[in-house]
N, C-alpha and C positions, 0 to 999 in steps of 0.2 A: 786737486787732481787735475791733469792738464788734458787738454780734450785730444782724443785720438780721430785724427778726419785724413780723408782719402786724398791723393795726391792733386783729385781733380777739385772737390772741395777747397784744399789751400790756395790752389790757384785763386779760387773764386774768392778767394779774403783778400785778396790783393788792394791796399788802399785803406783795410780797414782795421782800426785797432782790437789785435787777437786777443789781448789779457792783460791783468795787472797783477804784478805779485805781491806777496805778502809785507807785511810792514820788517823792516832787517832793523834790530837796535845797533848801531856805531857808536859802542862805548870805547870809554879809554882801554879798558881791559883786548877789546880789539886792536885799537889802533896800535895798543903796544906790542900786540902780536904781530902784526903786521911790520910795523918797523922793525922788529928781530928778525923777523923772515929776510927781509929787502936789505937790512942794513940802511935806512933811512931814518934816521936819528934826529931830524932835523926839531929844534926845541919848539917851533907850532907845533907838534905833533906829541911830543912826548915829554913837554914842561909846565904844567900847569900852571906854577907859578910866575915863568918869563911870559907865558902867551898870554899870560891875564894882561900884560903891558901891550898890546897890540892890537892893532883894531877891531883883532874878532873877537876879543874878552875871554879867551880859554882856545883850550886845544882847538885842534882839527886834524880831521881826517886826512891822509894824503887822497892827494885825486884818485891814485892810481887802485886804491883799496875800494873805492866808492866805485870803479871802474869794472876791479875784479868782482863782486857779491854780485855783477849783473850775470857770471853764470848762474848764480843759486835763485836769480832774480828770474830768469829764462825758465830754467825746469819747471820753474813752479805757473808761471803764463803763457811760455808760447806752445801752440797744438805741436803735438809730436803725430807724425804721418805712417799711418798701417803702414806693415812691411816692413818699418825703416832697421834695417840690421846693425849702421852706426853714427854715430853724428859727428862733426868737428869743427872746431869755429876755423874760420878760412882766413878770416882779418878785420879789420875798420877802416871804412872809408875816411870817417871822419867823427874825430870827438873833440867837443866843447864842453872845457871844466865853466860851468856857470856860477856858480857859488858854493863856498864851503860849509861842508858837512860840519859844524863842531858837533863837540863831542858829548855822547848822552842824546843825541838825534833819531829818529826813526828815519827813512828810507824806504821807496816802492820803486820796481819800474814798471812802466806802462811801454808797453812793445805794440807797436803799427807795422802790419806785415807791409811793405816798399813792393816789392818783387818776389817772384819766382820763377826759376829759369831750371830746365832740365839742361843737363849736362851728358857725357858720353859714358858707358857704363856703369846707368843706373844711379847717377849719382841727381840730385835737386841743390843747388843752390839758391839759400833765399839772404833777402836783404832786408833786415828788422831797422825800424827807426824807433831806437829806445829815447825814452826820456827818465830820468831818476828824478825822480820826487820827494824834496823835502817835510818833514811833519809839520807844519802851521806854520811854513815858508811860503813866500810869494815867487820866488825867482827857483827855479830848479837846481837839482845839483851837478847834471848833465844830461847833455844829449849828444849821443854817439848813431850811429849807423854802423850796425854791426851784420855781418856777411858770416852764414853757418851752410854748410853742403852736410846733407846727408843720402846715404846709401841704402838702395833700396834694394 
């Protein structure tokens, strides 16, 4: 359940890490969803047998899928702000694919609220510093800076 805290509150998280979300499985069964969706076919992703010949020994994830679960990643860790009537992601300053996801992996993100800044017409932009978390990885899967306004 994600915590509801008042606008002056999230300020005061500023700096500090709000939440971790839950464990996401990235099996093949997704990634092959994922590449149907995208049209991204590429045989790291969806050849078991050619990617066993490579050096990560089996599938993997595309980045960009490990990238998207960070909305499902969000809902479930970062505080959502009374009042707020609707939310939207604004953009990414900046993402670093760090290591790949293969496949049959678990996955978390851990979100550091950066910033919060009021905007004109009720609106709050903040600045998250996600990191995605590997299951009994040492190197992460990424870390992006992700930018969300919402409307109060």
């Amino acid at each position: 359940m994600r915590q509801a805290v008042t606008l002056d509150e999230l300020k005061g998280m500023v700096g500090q890490t709000v939440g971790t979300s839950d464990w996401i499985l990235v099996d093949q069964e997704r990634i092959d969803r994922f590449a149907d969706v995208t049209g991204d076919h590429q045989f790291i992703h969806v050849n078991p047998e050619l990617a066993r010949q490579t050096p990560f020994g089996t599938t993997i994830a595309h980045g960009f899928l490990t990238l998207s679960l960070m909305s499902l990643m969000g809902y479930q860790a970062m505080p959502v702000v009374e009042g707020v009537k609707m939310g939207v992601n604004y953009g990414l300053n900046r993402v670093r694919f760090l290591a790949p996801v293969k496949s049959g992996k678990r996955i978390r993100g851990h979100f550091r609220l950066a910033d919060v800044a009021e905007r004109a017409g009720g609106a709050v932009q903040t600045t998250y510093e996600v990191t995605v978390e590997i299951e009994d990885e040492e190197k992460p899967a990424l870390h992006a800076e992700w930018l969300t306004v919402v409307y109060l």
